[in-house]
C-alpha positions in Angstrom: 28.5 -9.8 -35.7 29.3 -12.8 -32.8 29.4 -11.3 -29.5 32.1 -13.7 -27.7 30.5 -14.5 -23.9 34.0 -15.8 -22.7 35.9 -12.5 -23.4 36.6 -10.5 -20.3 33.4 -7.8 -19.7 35.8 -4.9 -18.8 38.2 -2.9 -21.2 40.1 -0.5 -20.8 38.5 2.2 -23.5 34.9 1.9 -20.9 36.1 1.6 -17.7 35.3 4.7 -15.1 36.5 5.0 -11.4 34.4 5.1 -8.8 34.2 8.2 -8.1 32.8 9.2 -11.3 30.0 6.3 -10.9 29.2 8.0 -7.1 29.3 11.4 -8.6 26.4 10.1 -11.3 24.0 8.2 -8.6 22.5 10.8 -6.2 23.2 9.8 -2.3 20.4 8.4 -0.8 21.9 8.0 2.8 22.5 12.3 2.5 20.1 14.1 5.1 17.7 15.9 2.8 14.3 14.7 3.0 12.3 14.1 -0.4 9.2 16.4 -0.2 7.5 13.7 -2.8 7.3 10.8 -0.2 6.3 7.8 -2.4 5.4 6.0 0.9 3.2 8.8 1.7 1.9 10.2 -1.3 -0.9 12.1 0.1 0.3 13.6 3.1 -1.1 11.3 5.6 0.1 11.9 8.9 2.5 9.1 10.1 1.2 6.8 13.0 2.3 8.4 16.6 1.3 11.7 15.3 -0.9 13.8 17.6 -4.4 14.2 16.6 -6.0 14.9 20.1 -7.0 18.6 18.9 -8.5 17.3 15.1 -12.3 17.0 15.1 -13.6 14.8 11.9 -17.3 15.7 10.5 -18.4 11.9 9.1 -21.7 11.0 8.0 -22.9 7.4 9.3 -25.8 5.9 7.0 -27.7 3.4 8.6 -27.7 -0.2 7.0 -30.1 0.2 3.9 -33.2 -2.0 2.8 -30.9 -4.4 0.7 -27.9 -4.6 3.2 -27.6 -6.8 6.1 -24.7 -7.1 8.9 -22.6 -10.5 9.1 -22.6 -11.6 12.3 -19.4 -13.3 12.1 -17.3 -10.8 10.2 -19.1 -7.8 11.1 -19.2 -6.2 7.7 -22.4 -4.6 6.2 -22.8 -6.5 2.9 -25.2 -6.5 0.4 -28.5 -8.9 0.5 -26.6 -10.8 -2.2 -23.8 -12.1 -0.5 -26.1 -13.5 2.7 -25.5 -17.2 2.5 -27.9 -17.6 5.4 -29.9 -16.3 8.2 -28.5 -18.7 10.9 -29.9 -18.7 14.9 -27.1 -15.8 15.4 -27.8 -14.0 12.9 -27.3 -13.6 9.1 -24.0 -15.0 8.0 -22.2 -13.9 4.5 -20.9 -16.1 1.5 -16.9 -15.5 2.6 -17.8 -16.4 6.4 -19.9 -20.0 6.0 -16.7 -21.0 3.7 
């Protein structure tokens, strides 16, 4: 069966008001809140929130026998990205680019 482009899209058999296409799409300027935030999909709290009374328990490992610190990005990275131990200091692959 042809399908002819240059016939008008709209008849009259499919055509529904608007009100019945509003009725079908939920209202997403409406004041309820979604408690399944896709933006914040692990509860996170949102930046300006007050976290003066938290105390966080982190472990800090010193830099290990096959680690080094870049002294120009100030990452520790693995004795296999050092590019070379300049008068500074050791320098990584990404930072003498």
């Amino acid at each position: 069966m042809a399908t002819d482009y240059d016939a008008p899209r709209k008849t009259d058999d499919d055509s529904e008001s608007i009100e019945a296409l509003k009725e079908r799409v939920p209202d997403k300027m409406s004041g309820t809140v979604d408690v399944e935030d896709a933006d914040n999909p692990s509860g996170f709290e949102l930046p300006g929130a007050d976290l003066s009374d938290l105390e966080l328990d982190v472990v800090v490992l010193p830099p290990q026998e096959d680690e080094f610190t870049c002294m120009n990005c100030f990452l520790v990275k693995h004795r296999s990205q050092l590019d070379h131990d300049g008068a500074d200091g050791p320098i990584c692959a990404e930072c003498s680019a």
